[in-house]
Structures are given as C-alpha cells and as structure tokens.
C-alpha positions in Angstrom: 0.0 0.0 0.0 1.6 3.5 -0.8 1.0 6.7 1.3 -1.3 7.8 -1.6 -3.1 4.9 -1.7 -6.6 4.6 0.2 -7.1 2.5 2.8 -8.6 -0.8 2.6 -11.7 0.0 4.7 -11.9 3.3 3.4 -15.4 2.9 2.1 -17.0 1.5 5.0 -18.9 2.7 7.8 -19.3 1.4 11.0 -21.4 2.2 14.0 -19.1 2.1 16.8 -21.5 1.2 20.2 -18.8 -0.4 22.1 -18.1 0.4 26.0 -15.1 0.9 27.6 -12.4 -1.4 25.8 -13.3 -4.6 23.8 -15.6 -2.8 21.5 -14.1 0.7 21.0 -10.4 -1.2 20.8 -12.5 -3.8 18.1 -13.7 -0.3 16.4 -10.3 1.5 16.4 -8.9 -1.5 14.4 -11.5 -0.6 12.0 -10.9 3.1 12.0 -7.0 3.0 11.6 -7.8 0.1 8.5 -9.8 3.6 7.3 -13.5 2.9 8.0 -15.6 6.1 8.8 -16.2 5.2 12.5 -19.1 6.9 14.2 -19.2 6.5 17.5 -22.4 6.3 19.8 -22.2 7.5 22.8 -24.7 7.9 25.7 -25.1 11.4 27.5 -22.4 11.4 29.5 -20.6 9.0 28.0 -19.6 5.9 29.3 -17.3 4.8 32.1 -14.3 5.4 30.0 -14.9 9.1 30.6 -15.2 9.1 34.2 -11.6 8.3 34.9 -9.4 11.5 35.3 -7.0 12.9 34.5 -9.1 14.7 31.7 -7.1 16.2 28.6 -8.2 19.6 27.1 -8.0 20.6 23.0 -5.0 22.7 24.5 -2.9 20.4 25.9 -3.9 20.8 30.1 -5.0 18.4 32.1 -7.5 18.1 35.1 -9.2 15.9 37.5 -12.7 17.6 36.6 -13.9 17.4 33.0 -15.0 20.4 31.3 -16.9 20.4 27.7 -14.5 19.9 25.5 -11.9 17.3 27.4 -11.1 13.8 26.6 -10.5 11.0 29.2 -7.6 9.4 28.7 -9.1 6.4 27.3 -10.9 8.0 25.0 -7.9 10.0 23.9 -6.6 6.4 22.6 -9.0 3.9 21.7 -11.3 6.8 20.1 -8.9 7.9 17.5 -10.2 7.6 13.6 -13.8 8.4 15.3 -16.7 11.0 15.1 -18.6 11.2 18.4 -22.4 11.2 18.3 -24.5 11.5 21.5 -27.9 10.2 21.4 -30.1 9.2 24.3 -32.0 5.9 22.7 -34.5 6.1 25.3 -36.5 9.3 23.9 -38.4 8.6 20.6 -36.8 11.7 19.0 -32.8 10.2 19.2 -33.8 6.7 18.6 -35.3 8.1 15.2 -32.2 8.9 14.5 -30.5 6.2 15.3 -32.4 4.1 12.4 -31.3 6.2 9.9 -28.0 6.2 11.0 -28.5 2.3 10.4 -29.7 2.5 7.3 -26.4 4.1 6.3 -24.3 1.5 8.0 -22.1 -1.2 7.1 -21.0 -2.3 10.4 -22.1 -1.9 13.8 -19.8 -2.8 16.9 -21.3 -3.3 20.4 -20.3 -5.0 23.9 -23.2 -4.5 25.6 -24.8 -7.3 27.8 -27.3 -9.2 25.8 -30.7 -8.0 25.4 -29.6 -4.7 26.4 -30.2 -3.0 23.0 -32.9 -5.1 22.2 -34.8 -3.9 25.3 -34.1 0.0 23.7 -35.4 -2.0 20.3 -32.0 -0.9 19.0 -30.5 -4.3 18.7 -30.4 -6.4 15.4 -33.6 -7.9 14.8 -34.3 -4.3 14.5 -31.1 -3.2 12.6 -31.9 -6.0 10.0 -35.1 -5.1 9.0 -33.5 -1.2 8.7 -30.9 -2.7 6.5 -30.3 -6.3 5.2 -27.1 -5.9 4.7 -26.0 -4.6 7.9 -23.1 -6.6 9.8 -23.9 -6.7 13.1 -21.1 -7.8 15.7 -22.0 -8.2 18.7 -18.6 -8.8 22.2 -20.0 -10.0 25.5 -18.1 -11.9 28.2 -19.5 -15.2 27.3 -22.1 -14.8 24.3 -25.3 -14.5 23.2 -26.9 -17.9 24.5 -26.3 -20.7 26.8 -26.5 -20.8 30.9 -23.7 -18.0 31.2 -25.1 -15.3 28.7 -26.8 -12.8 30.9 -23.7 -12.7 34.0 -21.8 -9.4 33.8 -18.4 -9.8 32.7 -15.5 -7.8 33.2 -11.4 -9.0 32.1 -10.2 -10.5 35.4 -13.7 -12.4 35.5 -13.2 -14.4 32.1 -9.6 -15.1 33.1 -10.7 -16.6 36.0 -13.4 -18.8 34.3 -11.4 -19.5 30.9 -8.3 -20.8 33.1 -6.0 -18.4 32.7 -5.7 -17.2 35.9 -5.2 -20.8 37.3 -1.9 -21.2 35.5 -0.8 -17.5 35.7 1.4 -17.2 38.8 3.4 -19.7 41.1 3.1 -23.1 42.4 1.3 -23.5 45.9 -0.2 -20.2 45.7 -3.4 -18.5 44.2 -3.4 -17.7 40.8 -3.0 -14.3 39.5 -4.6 -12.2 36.3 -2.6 -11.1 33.9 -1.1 -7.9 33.9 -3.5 -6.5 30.8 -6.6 -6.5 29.7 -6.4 -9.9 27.6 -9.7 -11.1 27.1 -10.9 -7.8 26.1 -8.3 -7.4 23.7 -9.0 -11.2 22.6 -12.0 -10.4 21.9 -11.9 -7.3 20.2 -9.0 -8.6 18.1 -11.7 -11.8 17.0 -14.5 -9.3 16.6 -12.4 -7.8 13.7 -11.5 -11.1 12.0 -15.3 -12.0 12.4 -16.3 -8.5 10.7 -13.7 -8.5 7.7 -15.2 -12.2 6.9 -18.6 -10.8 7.3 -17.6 -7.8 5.1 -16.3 -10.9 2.2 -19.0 -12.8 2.7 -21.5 -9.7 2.3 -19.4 -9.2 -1.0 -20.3 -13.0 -2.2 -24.2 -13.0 -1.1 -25.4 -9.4 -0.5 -26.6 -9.9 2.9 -25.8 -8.7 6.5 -24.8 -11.7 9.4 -24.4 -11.2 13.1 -21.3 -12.2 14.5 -21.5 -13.3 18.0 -18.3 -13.2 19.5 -17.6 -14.7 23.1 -14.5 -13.3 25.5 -14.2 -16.5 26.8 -14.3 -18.5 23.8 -11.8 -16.4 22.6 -9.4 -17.2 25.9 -10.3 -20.8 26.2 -9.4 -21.8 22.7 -5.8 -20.0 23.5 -6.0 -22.2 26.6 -6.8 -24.9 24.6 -3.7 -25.1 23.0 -1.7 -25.5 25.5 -0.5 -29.4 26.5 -3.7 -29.7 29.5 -3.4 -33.5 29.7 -0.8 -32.9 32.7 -3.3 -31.1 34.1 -6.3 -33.4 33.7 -3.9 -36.3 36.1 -3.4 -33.6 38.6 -0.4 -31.9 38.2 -0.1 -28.7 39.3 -0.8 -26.1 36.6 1.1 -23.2 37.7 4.2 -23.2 37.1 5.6 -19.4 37.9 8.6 -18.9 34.6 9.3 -22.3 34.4 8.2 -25.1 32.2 7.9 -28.8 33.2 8.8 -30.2 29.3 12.2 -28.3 29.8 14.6 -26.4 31.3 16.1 -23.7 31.3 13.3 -21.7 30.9 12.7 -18.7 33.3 13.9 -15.3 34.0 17.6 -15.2 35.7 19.6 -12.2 37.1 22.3 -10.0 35.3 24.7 -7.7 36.3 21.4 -5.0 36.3 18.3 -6.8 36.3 17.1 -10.0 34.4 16.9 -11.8 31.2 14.3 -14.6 30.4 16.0 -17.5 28.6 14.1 -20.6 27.1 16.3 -23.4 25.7 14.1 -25.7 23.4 16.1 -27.8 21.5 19.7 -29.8 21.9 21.0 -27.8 19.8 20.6 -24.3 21.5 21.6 -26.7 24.8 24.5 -27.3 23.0 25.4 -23.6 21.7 24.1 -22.8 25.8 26.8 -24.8 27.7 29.5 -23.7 25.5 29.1 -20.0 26.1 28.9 -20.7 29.5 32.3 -22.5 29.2 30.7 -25.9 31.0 30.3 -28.1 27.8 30.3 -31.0 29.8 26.6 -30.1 30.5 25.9 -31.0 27.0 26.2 -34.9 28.0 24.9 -35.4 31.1 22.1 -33.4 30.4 21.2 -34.7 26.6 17.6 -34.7 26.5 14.3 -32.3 27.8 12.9 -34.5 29.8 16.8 -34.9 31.3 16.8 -31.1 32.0 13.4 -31.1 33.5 14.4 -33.1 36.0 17.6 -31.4 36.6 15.7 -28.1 36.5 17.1 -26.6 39.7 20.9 -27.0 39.1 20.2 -26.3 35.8 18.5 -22.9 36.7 21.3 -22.0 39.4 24.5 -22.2 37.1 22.6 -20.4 34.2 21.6 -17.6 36.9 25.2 -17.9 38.1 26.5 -17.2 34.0 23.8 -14.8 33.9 24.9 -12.6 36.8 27.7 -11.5 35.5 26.6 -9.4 32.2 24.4 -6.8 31.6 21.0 -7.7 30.4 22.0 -6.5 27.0 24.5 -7.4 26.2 23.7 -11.2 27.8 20.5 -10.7 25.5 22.5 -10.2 22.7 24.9 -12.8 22.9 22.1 -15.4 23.3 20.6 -14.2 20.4 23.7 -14.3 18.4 24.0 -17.7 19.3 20.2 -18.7 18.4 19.0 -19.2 22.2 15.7 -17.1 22.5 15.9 -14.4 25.3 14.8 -11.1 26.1 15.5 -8.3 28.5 12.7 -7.8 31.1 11.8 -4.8 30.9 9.0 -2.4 32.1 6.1 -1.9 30.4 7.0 1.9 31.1 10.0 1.6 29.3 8.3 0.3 25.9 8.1 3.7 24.1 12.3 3.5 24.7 12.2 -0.4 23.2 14.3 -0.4 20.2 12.8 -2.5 18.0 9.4 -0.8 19.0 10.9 3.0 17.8 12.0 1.0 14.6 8.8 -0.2 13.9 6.5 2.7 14.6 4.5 1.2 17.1 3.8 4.2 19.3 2.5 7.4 18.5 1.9 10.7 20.8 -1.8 11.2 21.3 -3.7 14.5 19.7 -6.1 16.3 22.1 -9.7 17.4 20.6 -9.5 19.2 17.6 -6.6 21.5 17.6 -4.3 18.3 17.7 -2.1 19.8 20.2 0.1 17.4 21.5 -1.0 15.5 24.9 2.3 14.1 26.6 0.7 10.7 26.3 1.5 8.3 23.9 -1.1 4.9 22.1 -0.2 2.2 20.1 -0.7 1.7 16.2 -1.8 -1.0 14.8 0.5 -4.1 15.6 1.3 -4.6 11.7 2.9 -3.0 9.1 1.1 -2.8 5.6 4.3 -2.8 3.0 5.9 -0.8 5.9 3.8 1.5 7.0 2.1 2.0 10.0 -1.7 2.2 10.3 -3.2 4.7 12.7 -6.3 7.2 12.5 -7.4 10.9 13.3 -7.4 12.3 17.2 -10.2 11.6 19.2 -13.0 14.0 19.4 -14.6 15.6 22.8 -17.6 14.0 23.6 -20.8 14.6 20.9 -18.3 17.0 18.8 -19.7 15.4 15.7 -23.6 15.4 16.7 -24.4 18.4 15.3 -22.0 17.9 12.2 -23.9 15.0 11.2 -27.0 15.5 12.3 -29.3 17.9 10.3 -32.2 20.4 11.0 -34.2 17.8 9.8 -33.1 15.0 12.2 -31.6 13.1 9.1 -28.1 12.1 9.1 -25.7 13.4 6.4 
C-alpha cells in the first residue's frame, strides 16, 4: 500500500456502540484500516470518561472534565472516530439512530445481551432497517447458553477460561494477567469476524451477526496448551518455568534479568558452550533430562547470567540462536528499540486542535508494506452530533 493509496476499509462505515475497551479497541482496528467510525455514545458518556485525568484541546489536564476534554481512554482507543451523542430512550434520538443504520455497514457493540434489544435498538431491528447490515455483537460469554446474561469484566473471564489458574506460582493462588487480555481477545476476534462478514456480504449481499464470546476467545488460547498434565493432577502453575524443559525462566544479570528458554539440543548445545561448561551437554542430553535437573540447571545459568548486563547477555544469546529477552518495564516500551524501529507508538492528539498530549497509544500491531496504520485524534464528547446531524433529524 503506498502513502497515496486509500485504505482498505476506506469505504465502509461502521457504528461504533462499544463500551469501555473490547468494542471501541475492536472499532479503532476498523478506523486506523480507514472505516468512517461513528461513534455512539450515551449522555455522559460511558465509564471510559469518568476516569481523570481529563485532557483539554489545549494540551492541560484536570481531575474535573470540562466540555471539551477527553478522558484518557478515550484519547486512545477513540482515535479515527466521530462522536455522536444520542439518548436511545426518547423517541426523537432513537429516530435517529435508524437512519444512521440505514447508512451503515457495520455496527460494533459490547453491551450485555438483550440490552439493545430492550431499547429496540438491537439487530432484529437493525436487520429489518438494513439487510445488509453486519452486526457484531462482544460480551463476556455470548449471546446464548447458561452463562449469557452474567456481567463480565477482564479478570472475571480469566478466571473462568483458566488463565488465571496457570498464571502465577506453584502452591499459591493464581493471579490475572497484567492486561486486559480477554478484552483485547476479543476485540482482536470481533475484527477477524467483521472482515469475513464484510467478504462474505461481497459473495451473497446480505448482512450476518457475529457473536463473538471473551471466553471463547481465551479458552481456545487455553486450549492449545499441553492440558493433559493437568487433567492427572499436576499442578498447573508453574511461575517462569516449564515442566517439558529447562532452562526456561527469568535469571539475574549484572542489572536486572533476562528470560531464557532453551528448546532444542542444539541451543543446549550452543548454551553450555558459552557458559564454558560443555560437559553439561552430555549429562544433560535430553528435555525430559533437563526437567528433571531443572534446579541445578536454573542455578548455574543464573550464576552465568549474573555476570553481564541484560544487554548485552540478550544479545549474545541471540547471536548464538537461544531465544531471550531483557525484562523490561512496560513503562519503558516507548524506549524499546525495535518498537521506535517499527513505529509502534505514536503521541496522542487532544480534541480538535491536535495539540500534542504528553501521552503516547499504540498503532496498529502490523505494518502494511511498511507502513504503519493509525487514524485521526479523538473527538470531545458529541463534537460530531451536530455535524452529522441535520435540522431535519436526518443524518448526512
């Protein structure tokens, strides 16, 4: 794709319903692949916008919204979006809302289920405003079966997908994970499931709802892993380590720690060499060998380890074909590297003047023949209402 060149959602638009993060991270996907994006937002707007600091067009922040601010959540996941304000419960806004469908090619929402349909705003009524209408509905654990109507919130579907149960250390309680991954699971299959739709839609002419579960999404990740140790018993948490091998953990350096994973003889091989104890290599010749010997093991890398700086130990390891990483803080990401080579972060706009905020988001997570794909600031709340929204209650 050249800079020139439009974007491959660029003539798509999508009602953006979403609350807090699965749906409006699902919709920004959407917006930086260039969708129009038109965000629905309730007076007030959601929960998103309660959480100070607030962020003015000119740069300032506050603990107390005014007009024109952004939350800092909105400031990131409502980039690429126009922000409409409509209060579905008078007759007047919900009017509007069904021509707004009729213009639609998408809609995104995580509400629970039967929540729009109880505003008859949900998409037995979208579909008969528009056939063609993709519908893509993100709840914790879908639209049907025993679990549909709980609440769900991130640290809840860890906790029933399993996640949390093998997060963390052996003889003590699990632990979540240290972002939001089931909302970001789910947003992530929300997109795959609306860029099918959009094919499909191509191939037949009609609209489909997508009914896309949080936990689904985290169980079949969960899935994959090897669980028949954990169906005779054994103990599921297993901190940095790994029972099918060793070494695999996080060990010191000279100024902090360095993960390590070793998963073949021959990186064992390369391993014991640099650590000038070849004689490793041979009594140790096999995983299952090294899981059993996983302690010493773990003590005379840590010992090797010690000595460097993270770097540099990094690097060597690398250099040799042993996987390893620095461990860093996620603070320190916008420093990474690799990250600054790749584009990844950008520094957030505030409101319409685009002044600079201090704070920075991330693009998309993919180049397209090397270029990064982001969208437009984030409007204040209901900037675009009016905009879009004529004397005549129709929208443009």
């Amino acid at each position: 794709m050249k800079t020139d060149e439009p974007k491959p959602l660029s003539s798509i638009r999508v009602l953006d319903m979403g609350r807090v993060v699965a749906g409006p991270v699902a919709s920004f996907y959407l917006a930086a692949l260039g969708a129009e994006v038109i965000r629905i937002e309730t007076p007030g707007g959601d929960l998103t916008w309660q959480v100070p600091p607030f962020i003015s067009p000119s740069g300032g922040r506050s603990s107390v919204r005014n007009a024109e601010d952004i939350s800092i959540g909105h400031l990131r996941r409502g980039r690429g979006k126009r922000s409409v304000v409509l209060d579905l419960d008078e007759s007047a806004a919900h009017k509007k809302f069904l021509e707004l469908l009729s213009t639609a090619d998408v809609v995104i929402e995580n509400l629970r289920p039967g929540a729009l349909e109880a505003k008859k705003s949900g998409y037995e009524t979208a579909r008969h405003q528009n056939a063609r209408i993709i519908w893509c509905s993100i709840s914790g654990y879908g639209q049907t079966g025993p679990f549909s109507k709980r609440p769900a919130i991130d640290v809840c579907i860890q906790a029933e997908s399993g996640l949390l149960d093998r997060t963390g250390w052996p003889n003590q309680e699990g632990v979540r994970a240290g972002a939001t991954v089931a909302d970001h699971l789910g947003a992530m299959n929300a997109v795959i499931g609306v860029l099918a739709a959009l094919r499909q839609r191509e191939m037949t002419g009609e609209g489909t709802w997508i009914d896309v579960s949080m936990l689904d999404a985290v169980a079949s990740m969960m899935w994959d892993e090897p669980l028949d140790l954990e169906a005779s018993g054994a103990i599921s948490r297993q901190g940095n380590s790994d029972r099918r091998g060793a070494p695999h953990g996080v060990y010191p350096t000279n100024d902090g720690s360095v993960a390590v994973v070793v998963t073949s003889n021959a990186q064992w091989k390369e391993l014991v060499g640099l650590m000038a104890n070849p004689g490793l290599y041979e009594k140790y010749s096999t995983p299952a060998s090294r899981a059993a010997a996983s302690s010493e093991i773990d003590s005379l890398v840590a010992d090797w380890t010690g000595q460097f700086l993270s770097e540099d130990i990094a690097e060597t390891l690398g250099n040799a074909g042993i996987p390893a990483g620095v461990v860093r803080k996620a603070t320190e990401l916008r420093a990474h590297p690799q990250l600054i080579h790749r584009g990844l972060f950008e520094e957030l706009q505030s409101g319409v003047t685009k002044t600079g905020s201090g704070l920075f988001g991330a693009q998309l997570p993919f180049l397209m023949n090397g270029l990064s794909m982001s969208a437009s600031p984030a409007e204040p709340l209901g900037w675009s209402t009016d905009k879009l929204v004529t004397d005549k209650g129709n929208f443009k």
